[in-house]
C-alpha positions as CSV (number, residue, x, y, z in Angstrom):
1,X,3.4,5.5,-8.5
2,X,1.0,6.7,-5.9
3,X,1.8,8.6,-2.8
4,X,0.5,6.1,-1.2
5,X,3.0,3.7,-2.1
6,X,5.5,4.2,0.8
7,X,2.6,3.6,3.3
8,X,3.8,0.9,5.7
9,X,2.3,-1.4,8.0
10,X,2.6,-4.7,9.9
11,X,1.5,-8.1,9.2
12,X,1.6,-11.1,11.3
13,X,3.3,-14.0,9.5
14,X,0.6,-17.0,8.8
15,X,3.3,-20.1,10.7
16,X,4.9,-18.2,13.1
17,X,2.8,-15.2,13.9
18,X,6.2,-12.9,13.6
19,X,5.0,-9.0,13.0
20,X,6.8,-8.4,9.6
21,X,6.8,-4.6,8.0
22,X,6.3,-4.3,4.4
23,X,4.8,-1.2,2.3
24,X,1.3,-0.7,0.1
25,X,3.5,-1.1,-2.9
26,X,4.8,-4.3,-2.0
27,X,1.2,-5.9,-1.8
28,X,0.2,-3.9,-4.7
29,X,3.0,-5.3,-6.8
30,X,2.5,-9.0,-5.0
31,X,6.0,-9.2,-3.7
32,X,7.7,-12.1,-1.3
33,X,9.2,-11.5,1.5
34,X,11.2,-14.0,3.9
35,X,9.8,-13.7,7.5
36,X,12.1,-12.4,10.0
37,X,10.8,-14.5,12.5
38,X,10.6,-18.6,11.1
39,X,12.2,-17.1,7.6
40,X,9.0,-18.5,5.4
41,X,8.6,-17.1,1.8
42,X,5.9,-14.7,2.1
43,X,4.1,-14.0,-0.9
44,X,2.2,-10.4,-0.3
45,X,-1.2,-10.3,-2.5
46,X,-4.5,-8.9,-2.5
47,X,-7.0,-11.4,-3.1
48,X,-9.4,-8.9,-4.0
49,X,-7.7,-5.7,-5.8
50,X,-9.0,-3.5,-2.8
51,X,-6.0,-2.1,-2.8
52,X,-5.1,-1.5,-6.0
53,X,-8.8,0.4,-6.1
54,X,-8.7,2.2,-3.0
55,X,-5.2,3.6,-4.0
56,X,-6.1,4.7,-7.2
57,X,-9.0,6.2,-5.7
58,X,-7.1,8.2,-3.3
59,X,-4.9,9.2,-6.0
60,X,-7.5,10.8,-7.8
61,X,-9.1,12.7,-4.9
62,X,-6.0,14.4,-3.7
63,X,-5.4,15.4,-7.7
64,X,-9.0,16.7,-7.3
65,X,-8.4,18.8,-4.2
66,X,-4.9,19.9,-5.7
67,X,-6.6,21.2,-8.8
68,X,-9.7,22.7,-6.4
69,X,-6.7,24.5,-4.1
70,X,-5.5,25.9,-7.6
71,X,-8.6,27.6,-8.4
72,X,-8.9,29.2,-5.4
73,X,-5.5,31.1,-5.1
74,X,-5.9,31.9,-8.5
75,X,-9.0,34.0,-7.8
């Protein structure tokens, strides 16, 4: 699970343009919502896993700084 995960945003819903929240996990894991506006089935994907990559990519960076933070309190 990233720390990214819990990220949220809005999207506008494709029929009824409705601004719906959902979370970077939810895309990640290609979850459906229903829109709270016209109540369409929502399926949340990443056509390209840009998400998935940037995420993981972030994820390694902030283990890099924590690791680089370390080092220099231990000296």
């Amino acid at each position: 699970m990233s720390v990214l995960d819990s990220a949220s945003f809005r999207f506008a819903c494709p029929k009824c343009q409705f601004l719906n929240p959902a979370t970077l996990l939810e895309v990640r894991l290609g979850r459906r919502i229903i829109c709270r506006g016209c109540k369409a089935n929502l399926c949340l994907t990443d056509g390209r896993p840009s998400i998935e990559n940037a995420v993981r990519k972030i994820d390694r960076e902030l283990e890099d700084l924590s690791e680089t933070i370390k080092l220099e309190i231990k000296l």
